[in-house]
C-alpha positions as CSV (number, residue, x, y, z in Angstrom):
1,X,103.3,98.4,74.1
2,X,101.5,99.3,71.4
3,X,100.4,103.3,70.6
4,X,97.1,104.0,69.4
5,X,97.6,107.0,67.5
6,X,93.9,109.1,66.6
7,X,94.2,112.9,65.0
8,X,91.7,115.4,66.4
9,X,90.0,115.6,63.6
10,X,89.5,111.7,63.3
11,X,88.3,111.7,66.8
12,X,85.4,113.2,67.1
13,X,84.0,112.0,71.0
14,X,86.9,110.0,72.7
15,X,88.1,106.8,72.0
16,X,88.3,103.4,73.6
17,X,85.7,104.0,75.9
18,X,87.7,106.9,77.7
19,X,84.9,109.5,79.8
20,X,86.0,113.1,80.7
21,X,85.9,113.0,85.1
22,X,83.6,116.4,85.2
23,X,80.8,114.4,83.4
24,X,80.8,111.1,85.7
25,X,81.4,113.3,88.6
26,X,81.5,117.3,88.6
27,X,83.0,117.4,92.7
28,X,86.5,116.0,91.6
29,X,88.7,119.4,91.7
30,X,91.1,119.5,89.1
31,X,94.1,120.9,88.8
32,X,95.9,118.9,85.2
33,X,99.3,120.1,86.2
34,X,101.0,119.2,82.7
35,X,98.5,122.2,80.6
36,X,100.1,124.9,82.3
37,X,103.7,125.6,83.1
38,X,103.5,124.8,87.0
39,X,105.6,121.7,86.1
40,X,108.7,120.2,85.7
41,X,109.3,121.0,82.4
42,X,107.8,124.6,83.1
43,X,105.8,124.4,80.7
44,X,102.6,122.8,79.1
45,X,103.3,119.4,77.8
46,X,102.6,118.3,74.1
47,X,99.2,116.6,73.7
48,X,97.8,118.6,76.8
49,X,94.8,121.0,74.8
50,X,92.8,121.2,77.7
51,X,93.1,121.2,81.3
52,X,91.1,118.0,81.8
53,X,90.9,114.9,83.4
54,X,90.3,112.0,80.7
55,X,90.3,108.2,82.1
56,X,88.6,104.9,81.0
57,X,85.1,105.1,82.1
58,X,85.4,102.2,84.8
59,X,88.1,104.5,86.6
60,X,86.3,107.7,86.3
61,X,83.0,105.6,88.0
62,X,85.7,104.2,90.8
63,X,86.9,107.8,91.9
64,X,83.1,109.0,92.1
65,X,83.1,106.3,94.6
66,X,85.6,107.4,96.1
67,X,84.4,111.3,96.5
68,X,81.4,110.0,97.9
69,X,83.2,108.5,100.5
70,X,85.6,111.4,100.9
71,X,82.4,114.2,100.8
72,X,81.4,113.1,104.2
73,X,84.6,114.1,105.8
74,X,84.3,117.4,104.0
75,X,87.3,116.0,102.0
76,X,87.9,116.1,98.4
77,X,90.2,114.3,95.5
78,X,92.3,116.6,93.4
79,X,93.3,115.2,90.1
80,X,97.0,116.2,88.8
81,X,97.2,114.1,85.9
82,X,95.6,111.3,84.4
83,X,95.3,109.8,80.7
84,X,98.7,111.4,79.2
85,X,99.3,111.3,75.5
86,X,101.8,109.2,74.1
87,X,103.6,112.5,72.6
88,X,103.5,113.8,76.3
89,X,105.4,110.8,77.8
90,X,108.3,111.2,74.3
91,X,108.2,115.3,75.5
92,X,109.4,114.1,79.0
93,X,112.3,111.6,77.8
94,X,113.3,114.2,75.4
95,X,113.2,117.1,78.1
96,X,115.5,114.8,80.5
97,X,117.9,115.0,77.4
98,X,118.6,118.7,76.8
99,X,121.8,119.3,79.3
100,X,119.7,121.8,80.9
101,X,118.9,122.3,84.5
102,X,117.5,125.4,85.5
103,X,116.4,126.4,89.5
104,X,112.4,126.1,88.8
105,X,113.2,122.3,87.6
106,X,115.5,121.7,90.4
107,X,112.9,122.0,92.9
108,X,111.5,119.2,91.7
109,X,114.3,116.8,92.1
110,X,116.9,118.3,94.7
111,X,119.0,115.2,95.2
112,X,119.1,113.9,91.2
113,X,120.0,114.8,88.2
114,X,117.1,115.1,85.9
115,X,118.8,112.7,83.0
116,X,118.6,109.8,85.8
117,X,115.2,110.2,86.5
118,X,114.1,107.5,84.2
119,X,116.8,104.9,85.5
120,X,115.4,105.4,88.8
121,X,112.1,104.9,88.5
122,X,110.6,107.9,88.6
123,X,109.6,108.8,85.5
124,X,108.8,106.1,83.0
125,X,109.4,106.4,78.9
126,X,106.2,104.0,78.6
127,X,103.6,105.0,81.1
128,X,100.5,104.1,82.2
129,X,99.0,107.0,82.2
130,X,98.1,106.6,78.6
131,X,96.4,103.7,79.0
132,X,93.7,105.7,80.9
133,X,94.6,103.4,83.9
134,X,97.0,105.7,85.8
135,X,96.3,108.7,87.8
136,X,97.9,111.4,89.9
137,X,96.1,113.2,92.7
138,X,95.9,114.3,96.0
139,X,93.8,115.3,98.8
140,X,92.1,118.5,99.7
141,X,90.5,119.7,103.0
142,X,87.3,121.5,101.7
143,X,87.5,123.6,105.2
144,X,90.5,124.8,105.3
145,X,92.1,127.9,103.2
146,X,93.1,126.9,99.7
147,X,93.5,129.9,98.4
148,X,97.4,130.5,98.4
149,X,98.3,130.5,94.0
150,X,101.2,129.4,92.0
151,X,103.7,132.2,91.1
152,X,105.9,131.5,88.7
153,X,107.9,134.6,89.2
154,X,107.9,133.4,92.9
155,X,111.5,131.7,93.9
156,X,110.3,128.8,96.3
157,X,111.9,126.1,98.4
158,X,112.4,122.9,96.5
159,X,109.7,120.1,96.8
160,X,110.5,118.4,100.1
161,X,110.9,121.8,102.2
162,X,107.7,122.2,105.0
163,X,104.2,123.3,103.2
164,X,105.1,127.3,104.0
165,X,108.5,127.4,101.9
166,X,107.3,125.1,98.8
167,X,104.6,126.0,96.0
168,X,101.1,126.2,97.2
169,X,98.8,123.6,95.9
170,X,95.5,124.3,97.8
171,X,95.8,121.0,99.4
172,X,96.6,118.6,102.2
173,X,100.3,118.6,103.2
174,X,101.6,115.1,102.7
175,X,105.0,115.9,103.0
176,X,106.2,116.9,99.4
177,X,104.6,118.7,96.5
178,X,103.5,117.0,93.8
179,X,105.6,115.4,91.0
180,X,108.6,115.2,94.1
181,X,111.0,113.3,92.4
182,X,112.5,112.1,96.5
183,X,112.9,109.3,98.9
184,X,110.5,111.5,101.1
185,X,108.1,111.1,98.4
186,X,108.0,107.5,98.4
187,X,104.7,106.6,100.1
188,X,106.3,105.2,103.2
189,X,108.8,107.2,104.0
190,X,110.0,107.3,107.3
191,X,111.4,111.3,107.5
192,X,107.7,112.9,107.1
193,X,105.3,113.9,110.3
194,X,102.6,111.8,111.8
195,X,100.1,114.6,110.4
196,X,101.5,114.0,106.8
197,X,102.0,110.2,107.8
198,X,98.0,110.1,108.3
199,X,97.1,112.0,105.5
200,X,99.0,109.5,103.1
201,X,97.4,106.5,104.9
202,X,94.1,108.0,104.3
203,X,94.6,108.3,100.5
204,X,95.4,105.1,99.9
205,X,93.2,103.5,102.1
206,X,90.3,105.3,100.5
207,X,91.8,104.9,97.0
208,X,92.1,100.6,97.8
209,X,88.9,99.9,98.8
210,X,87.7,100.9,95.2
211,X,90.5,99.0,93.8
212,X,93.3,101.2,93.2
213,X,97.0,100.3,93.8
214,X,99.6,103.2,94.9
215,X,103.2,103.4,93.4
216,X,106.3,103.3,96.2
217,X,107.8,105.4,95.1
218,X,105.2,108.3,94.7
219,X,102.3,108.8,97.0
220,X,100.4,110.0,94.7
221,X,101.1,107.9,91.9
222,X,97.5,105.4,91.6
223,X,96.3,102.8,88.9
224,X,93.5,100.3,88.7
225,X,94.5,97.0,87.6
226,X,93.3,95.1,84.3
227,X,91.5,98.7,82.9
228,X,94.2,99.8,80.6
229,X,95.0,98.4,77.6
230,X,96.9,100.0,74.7
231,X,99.0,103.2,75.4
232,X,96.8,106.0,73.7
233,X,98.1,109.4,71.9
234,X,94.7,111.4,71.6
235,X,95.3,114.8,72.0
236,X,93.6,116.6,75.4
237,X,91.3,118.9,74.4
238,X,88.1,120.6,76.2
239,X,85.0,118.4,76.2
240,X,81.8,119.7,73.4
241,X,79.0,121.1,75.1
């Protein structure tokens, strides 16, 4: 796959007919997990300037559909990640790398080693993410309490304990957290609830009638067929007023 590669200072809007979400539609809650250092990795990922939502224009039009749908069940998306520099994706492989394993990271994947992540599928050394084409998100019940905050000094159950143990993520409980690297976090799973069961099937139903196909092995894990392209490696940064 071939990596289109544009400095910041070359770049002055964003290329290849990429759209920051907040300008198509200012409702989509964000919460661009890889800027901060509620991650894996614990920290922000290279490439990630800004927390912000960046996707190909035709997606970013597709999840306002989606919202709109959503807003009358006082419902909500909640983006996690989507376009992801090239430099982000080589931060990951080389992160899997280091030997190390500390207890934040194993939360994340209880039952695996972090260096096999790749060979099983859940983390990819070409993604497409940086197409534009590839999102992460969740759901979020706009009447109930979403207040609970990340801690990081805060020693939490690992990703696939119930929704009071785990790290809050002021949204729907579907099971896992995000970025569960699992079998419970594979979208059909049979060991989660009906509860968490309904609120999986109501993301990707609401996410297929506007085109977009989930990943199995993550629920949420989406992508729109035939608008990616080239793998990008823009840096994130905050849109210009």
């Amino acid at each position: 796959m071939a990596i289109v590669s544009i400095s910041s200072a070359v770049a002055q809007g964003l290329p290849g007919g990429f759209v920051f979400l907040r300008e198509i539609d200012p409702t989509i809650i964000q919460d661009i997990r890889y800027a901060t250092a509620n991650n894996f990795a614990g920290r922000p990922l290279s490439g990630y300037g800004a927390g912000e939502c960046v996707v190909k224009r035709e997606v970013a039009q597709r999840l306002k559909a989606v919202q709109q749908e959503l807003a009358a069940r006082k419902l909500s998306l909640k983006m996690f990640d989507c376009y992801r520099p090239a430099r982000a994706v080589a931060d990951m492989v080389a992160w899997s790398k280091n030997g190390r394993e500390t207890a934040a990271e194993r939360r994340y994947n209880p039952a695996f080693s972090k260096a096999d992540l790749f060979r099983l599928g859940y983390i990819a050394t070409h993604s497409g993410h940086s197409t534009g084409a590839a999102l992460d998100l969740t759901l979020v019940d706009l009447v109930a309490d979403n207040s609970a905050r990340f801690d990081p000094a805060k020693d939490y159950a690992d990703c696939t304990a119930p929704a009071a143990l785990r790290a809050p993520e002021g949204s729907v409980d579907m099971g896992t957290g995000y970025d569960c690297s699992d079998v419970k976090a594979h979208t059909a799973a049979i060991t989660i609830t009906p509860a968490q069961r309904r609120w999986r099937n109501t993301l990707v139903a609401t996410m297929s009638r506007q085109g977009f196909v989930n990943y199995s092995k993550e629920w949420w894990h989406f992508s729109l067929p035939g608008a990616g392209g080239p793998a990008y490696d823009f840096p994130i940064s905050a849109p210009r007023n």
